[in-house]
C-alpha positions in Angstrom: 0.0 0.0 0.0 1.8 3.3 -1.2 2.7 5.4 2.1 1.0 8.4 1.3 -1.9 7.3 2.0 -4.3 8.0 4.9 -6.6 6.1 6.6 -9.0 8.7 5.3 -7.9 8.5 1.5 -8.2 4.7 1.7 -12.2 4.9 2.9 -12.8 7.2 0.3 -11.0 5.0 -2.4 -12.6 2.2 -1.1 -16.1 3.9 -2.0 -15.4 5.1 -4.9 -14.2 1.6 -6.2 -18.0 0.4 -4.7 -20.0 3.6 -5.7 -18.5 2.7 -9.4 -17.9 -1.2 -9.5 -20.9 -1.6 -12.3 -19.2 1.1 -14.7 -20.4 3.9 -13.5 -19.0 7.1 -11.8 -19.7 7.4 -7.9 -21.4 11.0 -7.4 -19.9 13.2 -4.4 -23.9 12.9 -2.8 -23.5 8.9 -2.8 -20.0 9.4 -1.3 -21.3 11.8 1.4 -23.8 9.5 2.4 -21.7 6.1 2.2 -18.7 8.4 4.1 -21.0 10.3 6.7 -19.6 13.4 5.5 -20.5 16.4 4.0 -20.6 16.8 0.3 -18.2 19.7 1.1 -15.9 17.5 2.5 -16.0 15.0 0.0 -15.4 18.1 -3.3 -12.5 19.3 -1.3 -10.9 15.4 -1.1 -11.7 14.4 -4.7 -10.5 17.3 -5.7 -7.2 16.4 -3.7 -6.5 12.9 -5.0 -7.5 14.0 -8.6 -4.9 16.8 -8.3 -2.2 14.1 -6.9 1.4 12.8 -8.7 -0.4 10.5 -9.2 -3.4 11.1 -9.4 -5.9 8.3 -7.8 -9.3 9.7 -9.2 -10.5 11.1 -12.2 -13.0 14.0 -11.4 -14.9 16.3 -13.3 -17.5 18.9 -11.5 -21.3 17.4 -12.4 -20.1 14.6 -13.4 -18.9 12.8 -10.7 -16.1 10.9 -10.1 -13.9 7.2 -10.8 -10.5 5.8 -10.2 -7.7 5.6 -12.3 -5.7 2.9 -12.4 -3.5 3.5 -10.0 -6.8 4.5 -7.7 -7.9 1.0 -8.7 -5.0 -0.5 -7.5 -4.9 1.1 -3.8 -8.8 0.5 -3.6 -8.7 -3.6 -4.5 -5.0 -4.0 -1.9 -7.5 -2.0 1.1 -10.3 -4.6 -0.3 -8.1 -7.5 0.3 -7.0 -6.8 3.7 -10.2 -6.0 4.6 -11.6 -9.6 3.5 -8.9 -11.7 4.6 -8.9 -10.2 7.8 -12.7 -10.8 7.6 -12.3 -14.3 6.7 -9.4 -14.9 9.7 -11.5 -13.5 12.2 -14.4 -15.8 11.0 -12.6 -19.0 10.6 -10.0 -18.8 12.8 -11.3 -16.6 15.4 -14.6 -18.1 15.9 -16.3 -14.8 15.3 -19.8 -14.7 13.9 -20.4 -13.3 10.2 -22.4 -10.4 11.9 -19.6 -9.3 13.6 -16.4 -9.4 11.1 -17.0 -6.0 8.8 -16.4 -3.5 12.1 -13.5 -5.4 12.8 -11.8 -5.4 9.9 -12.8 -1.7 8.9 -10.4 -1.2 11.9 -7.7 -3.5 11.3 -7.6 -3.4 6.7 -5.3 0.1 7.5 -2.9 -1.3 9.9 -1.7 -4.8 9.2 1.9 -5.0 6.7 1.9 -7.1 3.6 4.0 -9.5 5.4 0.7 -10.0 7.3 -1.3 -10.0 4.3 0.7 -12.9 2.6 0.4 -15.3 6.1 -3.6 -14.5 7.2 -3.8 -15.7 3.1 -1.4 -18.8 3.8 -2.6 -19.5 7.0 -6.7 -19.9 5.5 -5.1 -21.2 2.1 -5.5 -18.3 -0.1 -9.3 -18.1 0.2 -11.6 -17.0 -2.6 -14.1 -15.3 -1.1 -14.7 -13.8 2.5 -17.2 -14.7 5.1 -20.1 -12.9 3.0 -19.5 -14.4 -0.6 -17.7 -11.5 -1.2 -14.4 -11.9 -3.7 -10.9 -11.6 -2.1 -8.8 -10.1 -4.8 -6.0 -11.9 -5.3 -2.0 -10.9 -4.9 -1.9 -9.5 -8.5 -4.8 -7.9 -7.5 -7.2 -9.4 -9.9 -11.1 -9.8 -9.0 -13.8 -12.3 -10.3 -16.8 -10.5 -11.4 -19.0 -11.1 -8.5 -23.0 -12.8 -9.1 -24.8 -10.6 -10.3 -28.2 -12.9 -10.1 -30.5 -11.5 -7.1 -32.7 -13.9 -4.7 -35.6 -11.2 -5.9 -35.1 -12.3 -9.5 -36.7 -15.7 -8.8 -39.6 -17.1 -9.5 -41.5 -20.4 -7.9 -40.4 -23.8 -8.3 -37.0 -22.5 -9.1 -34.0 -23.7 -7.2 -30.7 -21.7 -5.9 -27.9 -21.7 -3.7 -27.1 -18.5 -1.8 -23.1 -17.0 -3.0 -23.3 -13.6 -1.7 -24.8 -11.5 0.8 -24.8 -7.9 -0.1 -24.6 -6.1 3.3 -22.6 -5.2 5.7 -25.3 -4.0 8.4 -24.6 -6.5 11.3 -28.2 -6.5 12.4 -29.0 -7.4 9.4 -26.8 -10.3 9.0 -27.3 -11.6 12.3 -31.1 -11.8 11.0 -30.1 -14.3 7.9 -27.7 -16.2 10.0 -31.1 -16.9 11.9 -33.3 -17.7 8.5 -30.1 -20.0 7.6 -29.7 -17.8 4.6 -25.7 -17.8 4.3 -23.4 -18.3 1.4 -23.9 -21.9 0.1 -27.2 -22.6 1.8 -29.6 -23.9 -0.9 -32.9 -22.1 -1.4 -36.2 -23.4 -3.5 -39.0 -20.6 -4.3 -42.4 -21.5 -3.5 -44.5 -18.8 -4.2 -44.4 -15.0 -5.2 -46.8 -12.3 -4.6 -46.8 -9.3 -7.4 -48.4 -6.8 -5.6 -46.0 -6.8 -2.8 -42.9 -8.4 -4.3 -42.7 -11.0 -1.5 -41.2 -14.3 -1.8 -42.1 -17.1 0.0 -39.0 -19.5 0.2 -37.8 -23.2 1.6 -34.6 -23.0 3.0 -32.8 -26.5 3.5 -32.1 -27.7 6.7 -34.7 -25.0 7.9 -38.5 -26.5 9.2 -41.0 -24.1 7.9 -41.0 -21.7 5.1 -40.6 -18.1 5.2 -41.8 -14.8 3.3 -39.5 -12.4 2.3 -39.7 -9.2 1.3 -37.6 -7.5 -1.4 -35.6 -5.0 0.4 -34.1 -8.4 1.9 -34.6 -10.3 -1.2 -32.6 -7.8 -3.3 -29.5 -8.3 -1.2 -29.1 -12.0 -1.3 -27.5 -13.1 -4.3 -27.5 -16.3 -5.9 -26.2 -19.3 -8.7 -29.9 -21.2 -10.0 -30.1 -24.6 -10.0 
């Protein structure tokens, strides 16, 4: 990770590399609000890193803002601490998947590379962290994560769960309870259009359970 950069440039490299994963260019309001911060703030830092030798962002006023490659690079190294660490605490920590993101937000600007390379020997260079999420691996190359969403599905349809897109512990801790986590198979039973809902089997669990799409749209999924 290049020395010259703060804790503080990292978050916001971090976001932008979400904000813009699909193609797009994060916009300083999604930044505020992902951040906390004031749009203020977030004009005077892009502003910053796009003015940098080099420079790690590419902005242009109304238009928003995206990495260059160098930005890239600095975002998916912060990425990969953050998951391995995610993925030590998880499996060889004992920690629950609800409670490894606020860890590791801590940790991914502290630990060396040194570190890095033996959390990623130690777990034999794991894929993909606790969430479904992909690791990026040392040449920092990434996997284009599943794009298919739980929501998409119809009944009788089959699926096994690959990603969970939040990081909102409560949240989590509330599929760890439905049994919806990464590799759990899933079979839809019915859907309502008015409402969106889903009611689903999930294996190894007793009794259905309805769904509705603001949960339905985070789980992703491989069909059957």
């Amino acid at each position: 990770m290049p020395e010259q950069l703060t804790h503080a440039i990292e978050d916001y490299l971090k976001a932008i590399y979400k904000l813009s994963a699909t193609g797009g260019r994060a916009t300083t309001t999604e930044l505020a609000n992902l951040l906390n911060v004031t749009p203020a703030s977030v004009t005077g830092m892009v502003q910053r890193l796009a003015s940098d030798d080099p420079s790690w962002v590419d902005y242009q006023k109304h238009r928003g803002v995206s990495l260059t490659p160098e930005g890239e690079r600095a975002a998916l190294e912060i990425i990969r601490h953050h998951r391995l660490i995610e993925m030590f605490l998880h499996e060889v920590l004992g920690y629950p998947w609800d409670e490894v993101h606020d860890e590791a937000e801590r940790l991914e600007h502290v630990i060396s590379e040194n570190l890095e390379e033996r959390i990623a020997k130690v777990l034999g260079d794991p894929t993909h962290d606790p969430h479904g999420d992909p690791i990026p691996t040392r040449d920092l190359k990434i996997p284009p994560a599943c794009v298919t969403r739980l929501s998409d599905l119809r009944p009788d349809q089959h699926a096994v769960v690959v990603r969970v897109h939040d990081s909102d512990s409560d949240f989590l801790r509330h599929l760890g309870e439905l049994g919806l986590k990464p590799e759990t198979k899933v079979s839809i039973l019915e859907h309502s259009p008015f409402d969106e809902n889903l009611k689903i089997q999930v294996k190894g669990q007793p009794a259905p359970v309805v769904l509705g799409r603001k949960i339905t749209q985070q789980i992703f999924v491989d069909i059957l």
